[in-house]
N, C-alpha and C positions, 0 to 999 in steps of 0.2 A: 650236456648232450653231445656227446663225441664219437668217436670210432676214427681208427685208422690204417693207414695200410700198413702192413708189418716188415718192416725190414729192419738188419740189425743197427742200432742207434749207434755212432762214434763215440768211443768214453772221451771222457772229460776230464779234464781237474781241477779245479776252480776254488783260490782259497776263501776260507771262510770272511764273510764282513765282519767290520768289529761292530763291538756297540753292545747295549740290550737286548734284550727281546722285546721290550715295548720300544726302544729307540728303531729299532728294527724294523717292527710295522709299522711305526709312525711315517718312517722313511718310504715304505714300500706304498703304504695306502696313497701317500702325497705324489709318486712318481706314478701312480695307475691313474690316478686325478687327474695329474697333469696331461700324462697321455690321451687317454680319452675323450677329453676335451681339443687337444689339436687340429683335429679337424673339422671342428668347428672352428677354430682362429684363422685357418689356413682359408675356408670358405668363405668367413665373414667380410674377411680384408679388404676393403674400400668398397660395400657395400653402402649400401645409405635403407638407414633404420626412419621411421617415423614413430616416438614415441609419444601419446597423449597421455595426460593424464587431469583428475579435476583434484580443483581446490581445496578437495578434504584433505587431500596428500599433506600438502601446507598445515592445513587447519589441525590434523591429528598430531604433529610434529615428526613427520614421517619423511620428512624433506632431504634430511641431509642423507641418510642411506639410501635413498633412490638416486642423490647425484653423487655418491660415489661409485655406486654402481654404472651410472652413465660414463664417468670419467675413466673409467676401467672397460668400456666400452673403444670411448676413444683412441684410447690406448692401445688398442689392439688393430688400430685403423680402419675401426669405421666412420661412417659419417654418420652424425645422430643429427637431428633436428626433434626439438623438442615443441610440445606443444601443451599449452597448460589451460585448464580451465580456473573458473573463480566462483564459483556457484554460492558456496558458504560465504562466501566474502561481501556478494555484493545483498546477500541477505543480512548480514551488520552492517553496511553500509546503509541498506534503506531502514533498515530500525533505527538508526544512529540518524537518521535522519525525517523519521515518522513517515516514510512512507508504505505503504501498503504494498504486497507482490501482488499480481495479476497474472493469471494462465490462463491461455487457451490453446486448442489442437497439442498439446504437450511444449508449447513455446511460453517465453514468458512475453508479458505486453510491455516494452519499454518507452515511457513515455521521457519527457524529459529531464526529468528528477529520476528518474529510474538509470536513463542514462549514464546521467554525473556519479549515480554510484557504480555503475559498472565499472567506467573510467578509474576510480578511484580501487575498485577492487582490484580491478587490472593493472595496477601500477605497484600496487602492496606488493602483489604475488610475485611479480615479476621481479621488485628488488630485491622480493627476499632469495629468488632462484639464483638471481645472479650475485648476493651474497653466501651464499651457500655455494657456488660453482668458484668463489674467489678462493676458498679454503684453502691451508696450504698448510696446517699445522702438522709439525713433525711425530710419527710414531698415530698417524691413521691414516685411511683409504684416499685421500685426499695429497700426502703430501709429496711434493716435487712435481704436482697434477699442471697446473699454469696454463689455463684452459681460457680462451678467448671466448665471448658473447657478444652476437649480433643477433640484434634484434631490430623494427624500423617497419614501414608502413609497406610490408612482402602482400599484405592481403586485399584484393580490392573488392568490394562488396553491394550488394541491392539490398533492397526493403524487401521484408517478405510480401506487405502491401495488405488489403485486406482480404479477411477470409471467410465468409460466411455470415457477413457483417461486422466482422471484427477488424478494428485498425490495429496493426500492431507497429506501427508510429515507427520508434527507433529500432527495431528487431530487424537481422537482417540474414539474408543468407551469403554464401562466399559468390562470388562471379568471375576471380581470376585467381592464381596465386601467380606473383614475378617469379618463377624457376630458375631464372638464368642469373639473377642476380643472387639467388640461395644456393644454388649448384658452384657459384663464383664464390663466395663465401665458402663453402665446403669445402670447395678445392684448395682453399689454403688453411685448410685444417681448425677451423672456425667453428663452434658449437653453434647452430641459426635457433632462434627462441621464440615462438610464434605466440600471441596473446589472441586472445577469444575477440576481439576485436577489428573490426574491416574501415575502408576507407573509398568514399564514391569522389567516381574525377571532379564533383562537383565542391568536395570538401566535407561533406557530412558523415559522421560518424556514426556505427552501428556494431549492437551487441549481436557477437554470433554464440552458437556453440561450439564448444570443444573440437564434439566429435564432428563438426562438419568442415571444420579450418582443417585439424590432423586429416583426413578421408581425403581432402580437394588438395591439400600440399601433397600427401604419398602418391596423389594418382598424375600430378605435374610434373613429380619429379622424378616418376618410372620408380619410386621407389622400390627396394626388394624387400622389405616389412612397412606392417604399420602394427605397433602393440597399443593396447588399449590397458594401461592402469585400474579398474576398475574396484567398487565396493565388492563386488560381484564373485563368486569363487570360479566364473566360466558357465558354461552354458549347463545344464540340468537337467536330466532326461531321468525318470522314474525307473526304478528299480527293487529286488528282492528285497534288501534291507533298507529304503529309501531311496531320496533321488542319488540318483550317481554324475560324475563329472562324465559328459562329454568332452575327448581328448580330441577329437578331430574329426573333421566336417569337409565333403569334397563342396564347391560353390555351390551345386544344383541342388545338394541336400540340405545347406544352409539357408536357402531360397527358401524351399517346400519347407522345412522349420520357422519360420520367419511368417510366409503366407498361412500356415497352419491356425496364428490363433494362440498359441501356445504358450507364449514367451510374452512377459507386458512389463511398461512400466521402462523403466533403465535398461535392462537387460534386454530387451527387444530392440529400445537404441544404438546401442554398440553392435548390434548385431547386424540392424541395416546397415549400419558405416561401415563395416566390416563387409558387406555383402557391396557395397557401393565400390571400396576399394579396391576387390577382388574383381570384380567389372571392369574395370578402369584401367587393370592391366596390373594389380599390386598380386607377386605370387602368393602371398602369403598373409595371413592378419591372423590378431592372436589377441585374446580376450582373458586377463591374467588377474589375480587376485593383488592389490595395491599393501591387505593387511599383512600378507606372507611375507616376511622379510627374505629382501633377497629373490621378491618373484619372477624380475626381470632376466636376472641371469640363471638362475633355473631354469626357465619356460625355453631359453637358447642355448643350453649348453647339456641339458639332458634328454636321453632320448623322446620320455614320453611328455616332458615337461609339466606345467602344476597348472595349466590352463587349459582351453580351447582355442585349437588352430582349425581357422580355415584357408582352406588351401585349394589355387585355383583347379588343379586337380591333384589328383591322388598320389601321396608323396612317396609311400610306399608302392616298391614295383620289386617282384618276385622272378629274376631274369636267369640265365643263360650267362654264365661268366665271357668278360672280353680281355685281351692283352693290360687293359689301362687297370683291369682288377687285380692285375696282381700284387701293389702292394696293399693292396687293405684286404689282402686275405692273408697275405704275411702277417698282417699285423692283431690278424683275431686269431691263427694259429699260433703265435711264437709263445705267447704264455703257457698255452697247452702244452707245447714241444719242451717249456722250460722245466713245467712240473711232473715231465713223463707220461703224464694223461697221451698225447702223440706221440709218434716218433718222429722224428728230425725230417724235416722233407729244407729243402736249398730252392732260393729261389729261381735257379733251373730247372730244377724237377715242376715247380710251380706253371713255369713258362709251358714246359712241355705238355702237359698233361692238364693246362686252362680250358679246351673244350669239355672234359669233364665235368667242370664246376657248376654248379647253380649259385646262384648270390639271391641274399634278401637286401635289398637296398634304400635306405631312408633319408630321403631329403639329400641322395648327394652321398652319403656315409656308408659304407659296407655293416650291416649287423649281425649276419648268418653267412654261411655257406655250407656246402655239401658236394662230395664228388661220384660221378658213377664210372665203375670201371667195369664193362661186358665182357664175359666169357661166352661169346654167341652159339659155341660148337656146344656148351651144357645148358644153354638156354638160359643162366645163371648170371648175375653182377653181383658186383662189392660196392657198396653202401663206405666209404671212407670219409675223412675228415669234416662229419659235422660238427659245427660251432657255431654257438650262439654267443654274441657277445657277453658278458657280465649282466650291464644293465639293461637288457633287453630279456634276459630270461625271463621266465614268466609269463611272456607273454604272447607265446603261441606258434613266434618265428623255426623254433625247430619243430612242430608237425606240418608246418608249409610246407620248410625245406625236405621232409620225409615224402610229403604227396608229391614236391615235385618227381624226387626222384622214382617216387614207385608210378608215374607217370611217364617219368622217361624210359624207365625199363622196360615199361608194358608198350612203349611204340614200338622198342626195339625188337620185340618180339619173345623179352624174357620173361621166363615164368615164377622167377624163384629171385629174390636179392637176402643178401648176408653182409653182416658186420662183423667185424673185430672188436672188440671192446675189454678193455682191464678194468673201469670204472663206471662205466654206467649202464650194466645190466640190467638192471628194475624198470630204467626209464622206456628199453627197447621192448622186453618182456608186456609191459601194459601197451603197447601198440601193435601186441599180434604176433610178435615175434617168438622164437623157440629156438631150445638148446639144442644144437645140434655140435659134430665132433668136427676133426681136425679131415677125417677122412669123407667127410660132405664137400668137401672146395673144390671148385675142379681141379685139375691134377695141375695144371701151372699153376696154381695159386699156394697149391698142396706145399709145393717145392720151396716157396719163398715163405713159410712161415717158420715163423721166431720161435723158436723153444722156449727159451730163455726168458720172453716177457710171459709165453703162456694165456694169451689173450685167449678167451671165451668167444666161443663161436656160433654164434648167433641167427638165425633164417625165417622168412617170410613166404610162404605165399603169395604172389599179386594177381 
């Protein structure tokens, strides 16, 4: 979805690359990758991540491609701290030991046999994390990695006590996280490791959960995410062909989902910790599929990502371009400008003519834009360089950026906007639009058009 303003393009000469043509797009697909992703590396960079995740991770043997993907997180200078459940574990633990589980209120009842398997689940998992984070074999994700692990008694914790009659003895919930001493480990680039396990000044030890250590660490340490690993594909909301992934939830609608009723069982879990975290001050929480390989860096490195984010408010904002936009409008036009779809605009012209612009803007990232240039005296504008990023089409960002501008025309007091277009006629024509000639522009517009590219002339009603 494009249009631009028509002036004549500079020729060029530019020699051919060598190679295939499959060598060719291999090369081009991997440098659109690359790019595309940048800024997300560029924003991520010394941000501090909270990932949780439970013990089936481990249990399904799904361990090492989740910490290569964390090590490749590192890598790009974040700070992760991880945090890991043991659910499956300490259920072979107390079979392996004839004990019986016990539940109540959605908690388990740890008694002291119940306990000692916790402890011992908690210690499995943990060394196999931190052998799996030792990896270093050459020719995978892993090598040259040389990632440090600290782990160590970060959590201090209470009984939950009793509840309805119920003792639930060793079961406990979180009452501190140390910050300072994980934030001090962070800062020298230290992987911190957090087990489902707390510790009272008294000395007593207590099983938590997962998601209540991950939720009470990302809210002490101001984190800027917490992910949640889960069985779970994200949140579910009913639809035409069944249920559908909910992709993203502002806090007050993840609240009224939550209190609804709606959601039971695990998935209403993550959903309070998630709603806990977002409370507490965390921007961001995100409830991701554990079986997706690779769901981690998916769900952060693509726009719509493969989970549910909640987000403390609304990440998308539909603005008014500023100075600081103009290179991520450089950067959604220059491909267009490369393949002709645009003509060449410099990023002076950019500078100059930035009131124009409208931006759709996600999380921080430019994904749209569009400009309006008024002819006030024919009560007429030009509708020019809309773009929608690649991975974002589809998804509705170019009929925002259309409303805004047939909003901003109609304040200005015009009655009529037009486009330019050599390629995307059909997409303008289904939003109202009509052919119209060379000799409808107004007459300054008249004079700057391009023969030569012969762009289709396009007009609206507003």
């Amino acid at each position: 979805m494009n249009s631009q303003t028509d002036l004549v393009p500079a020729p060029a000469s530019v020699p051919a690359p060598a190679g295939t043509p499959e060598t060719l797009a291999q090369h081009a697909q991997f440098v659109d990758w690359m790019r595309s992703v940048a800024p997300y590396i560029h924003a991520f960079r010394n941000k501090t991540f909270v990932v949780g995740f439970g013990g089936e991770v481990v249990h399904q043997g799904l361990l090492n491609a989740l910490v290569s993907d964390i090590a490749l997180l590192q890598a790009m200078g974040i700070q992760i701290v991880l945090v890991h459940g043991s659910r499956p574990q300490v259920e072979e633990q107390m079979s392996l030991h004839g004990v019986e589980s016990e539940f109540s209120h959605g908690m388990r009842i740890t008694d002291a046999r119940a306990l000692e398997s916790a402890k011992e689940a908690a210690g499995e998992v943990r060394l196999d994390i931190e052998a799996a984070i030792s990896q270093g074999l050459p020719n995978t994700p892993m090598a040259h990695a040389h990632i440090s692990v600290v782990s160590g008694n970060f959590v201090t914790a209470r009984p939950v006590g009793i509840l309805d009659g119920v003792d639930f003895q060793h079961t406990g919930l979180v009452r501190k996280i140390d910050a300072d001493s994980i934030r001090h480990s962070l800062a020298s680039r230290k992987l911190v490791l957090l087990s489902p396990l707390g510790f009272s000044p008294t000395g007593e030890a207590f099983n938590l959960s997962m998601e209540d250590v991950a939720s009470a660490a990302a809210i002490a340490l101001r984190a800027d995410k917490i992910v949640f690993l889960t069985e779970t594909p994200g949140l579910m909301e009913p639809g035409e062909e069944g249920a559908e992934l909910i992709r993203e939830l502002s806090l007050d609608d993840a609240y009224k989902l939550h209190e609804s009723g709606e959601l039971t069982g695990d998935t209403a879990f993550y959903l309070k910790h998630s709603i806990r975290a977002c409370r507490g001050g965390v921007p961001r929480a995100h409830i991701i599929p554990y079986a997706l390989d690779g769901s981690l860096l998916l769900e952060l490195f693509l726009h719509d990502g493969v989970g549910t984010m909640i987000s403390y408010e609304n990440l998308e904002s539909l603005r008014e371009a500023t100075p600081d936009d103009v290179g991520g409008i450089l950067a959604l036009i220059e491909p267009l400008e490369a393949d002709g779809t645009l003509v060449r605009r410099g990023r002076h012209q950019i500078e100059r003519d930035i009131d124009h612009f409208s931006v759709i803007e996600h999380d921080g990232v430019l994904f749209g834009c569009a400009a309006l240039y008024p002819y006030s005296q024919e009560r007429i504008g030009e509708m020019a360089c809309l773009t929608v990023a690649p991975e974002a089409q589809g998804t509705g960002d170019g009929e925002r950026l259309l409303k805004r501008i047939e909003q901003r025309a109609r304040a200005r007091g015009l009655t009529r906007i037009f486009v330019l277009t050599t390629r995307t006629e059909h997409w303008f024509l289904k939003r109202g639009f009509v052919k119209a000639t060379v000799d409808d522009l107004p007459e300054d517009r008249r004079r700057l058009y391009n023969w030569q590219r012969k762009s289709l002339v396009l007009m609206k009603h507003i």
